[in-house]
C-alpha positions in Angstrom: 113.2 95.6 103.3 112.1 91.9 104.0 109.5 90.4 105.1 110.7 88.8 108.0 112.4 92.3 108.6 109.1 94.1 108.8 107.2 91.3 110.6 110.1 91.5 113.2 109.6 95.5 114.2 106.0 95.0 114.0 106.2 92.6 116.2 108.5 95.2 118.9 105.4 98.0 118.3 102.7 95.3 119.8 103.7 96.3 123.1 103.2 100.7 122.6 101.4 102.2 124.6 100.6 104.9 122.5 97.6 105.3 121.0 96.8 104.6 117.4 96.4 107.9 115.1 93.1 108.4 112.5 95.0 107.0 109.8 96.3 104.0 112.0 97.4 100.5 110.7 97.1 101.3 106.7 98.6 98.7 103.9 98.9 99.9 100.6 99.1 97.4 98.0 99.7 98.7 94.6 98.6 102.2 95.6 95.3 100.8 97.0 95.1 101.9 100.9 93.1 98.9 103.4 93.2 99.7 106.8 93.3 97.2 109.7 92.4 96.6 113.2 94.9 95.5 115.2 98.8 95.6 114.5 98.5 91.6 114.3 96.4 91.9 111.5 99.4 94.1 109.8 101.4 91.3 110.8 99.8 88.4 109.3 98.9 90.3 106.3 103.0 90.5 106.0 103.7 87.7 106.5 101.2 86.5 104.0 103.3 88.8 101.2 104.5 86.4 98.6 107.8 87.7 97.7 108.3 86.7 94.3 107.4 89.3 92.0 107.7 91.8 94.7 109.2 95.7 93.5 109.0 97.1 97.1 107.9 96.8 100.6 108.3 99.3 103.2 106.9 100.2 106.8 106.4 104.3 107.7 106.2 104.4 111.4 105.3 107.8 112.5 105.3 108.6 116.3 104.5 111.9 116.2 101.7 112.1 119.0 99.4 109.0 117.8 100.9 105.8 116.1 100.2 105.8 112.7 102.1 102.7 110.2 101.8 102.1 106.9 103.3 99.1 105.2 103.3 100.0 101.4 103.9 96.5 99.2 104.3 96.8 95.7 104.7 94.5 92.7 106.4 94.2 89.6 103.9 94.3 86.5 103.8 92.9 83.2 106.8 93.0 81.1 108.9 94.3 84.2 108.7 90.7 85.9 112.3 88.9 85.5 113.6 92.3 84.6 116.2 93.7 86.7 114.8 95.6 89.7 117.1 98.8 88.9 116.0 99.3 85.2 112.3 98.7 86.3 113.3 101.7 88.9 114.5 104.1 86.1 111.6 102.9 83.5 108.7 103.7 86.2 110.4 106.8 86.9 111.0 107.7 83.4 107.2 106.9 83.2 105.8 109.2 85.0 108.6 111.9 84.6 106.5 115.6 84.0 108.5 116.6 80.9 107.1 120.1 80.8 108.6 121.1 83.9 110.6 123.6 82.8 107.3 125.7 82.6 106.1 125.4 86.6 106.4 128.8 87.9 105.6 129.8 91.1 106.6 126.8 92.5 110.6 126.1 92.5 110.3 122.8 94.8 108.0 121.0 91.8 110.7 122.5 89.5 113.5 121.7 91.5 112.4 118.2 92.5 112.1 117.3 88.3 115.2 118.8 87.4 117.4 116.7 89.9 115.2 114.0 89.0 116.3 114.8 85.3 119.5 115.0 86.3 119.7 111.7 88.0 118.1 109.2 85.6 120.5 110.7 82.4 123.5 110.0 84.8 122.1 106.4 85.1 121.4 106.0 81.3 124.9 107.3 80.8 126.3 104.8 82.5 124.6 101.8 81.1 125.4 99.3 78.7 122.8 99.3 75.4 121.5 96.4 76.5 119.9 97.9 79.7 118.9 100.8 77.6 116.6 98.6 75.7 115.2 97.1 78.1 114.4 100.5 79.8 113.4 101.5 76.3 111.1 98.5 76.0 109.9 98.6 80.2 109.3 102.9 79.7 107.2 102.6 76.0 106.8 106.2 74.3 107.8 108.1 77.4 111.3 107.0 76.5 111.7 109.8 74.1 112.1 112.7 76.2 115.6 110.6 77.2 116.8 110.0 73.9 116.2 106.2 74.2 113.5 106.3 71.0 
């Protein structure tokens, strides 16, 4: 989503009548959580977002019984900047990929949720080019391994 996308259905949730939840108008930059006022403040801290190095930005509206949004912004670090945004995907999930989950008992959603995950980022290293692989390998360090990229 863009900026001028989320500013645009903020803008539309000015005029609710509903009232505002106990967790509110919430941005989370870089998994940091600052909560605002007003919904104009979310909107101006949008619209403030510099978009270059930006990895992903998204708004949670959640209507249950109080309005609560959350705009989560988050930016590309380090040696992912200039990188394409799809290898940065698969080397930040490779990253922080639990590769002992074969052992989680009790609990087949954890199990089930890494072993689709598993599942899903060999398909995509299948399907690239050495190249990208490298540039995963290089993005993903050591945690590589467990994916054969190492």
């Amino acid at each position: 989503m863009r900026v001028t996308e989320i500013t645009t259905q903020l803008q539309a949730l000015k005029g609710s009548t509903q009232r505002i939840g106990n967790m509110g108008l919430k941005i989370e930059a870089d998994a940091t959580p600052v909560f605002v006022e007003t919904i104009d403040d979310l909107i101006e801290y949008v619209e403030n977002i510099d978009e270059t190095n930006l990895y992903c930005l998204e708004l949670k509206v959640d209507k249950y019984m109080f309005l609560n949004i959350t705009v989560t912004v988050s930016y590309l670090q380090g040696e992912e900047i200039g990188q394409p945004i799809g290898l940065v995907r698969v080397a930040r999930n490779i990253k922080s990929f639990d590769t002992n989950y074969q052992f989680i008992s009790g609990d087949l959603g954890k199990w089930t949720f890494w072993n689709n995950l598993s599942t899903k980022l060999k398909a995509k290293l299948a399907a690239m080019d050495e190249a990208q692989k490298t540039t995963v390998k290089e993005l993903a360090g050591n945690d590589a391994e467990y994916f054969g990229l190492i």
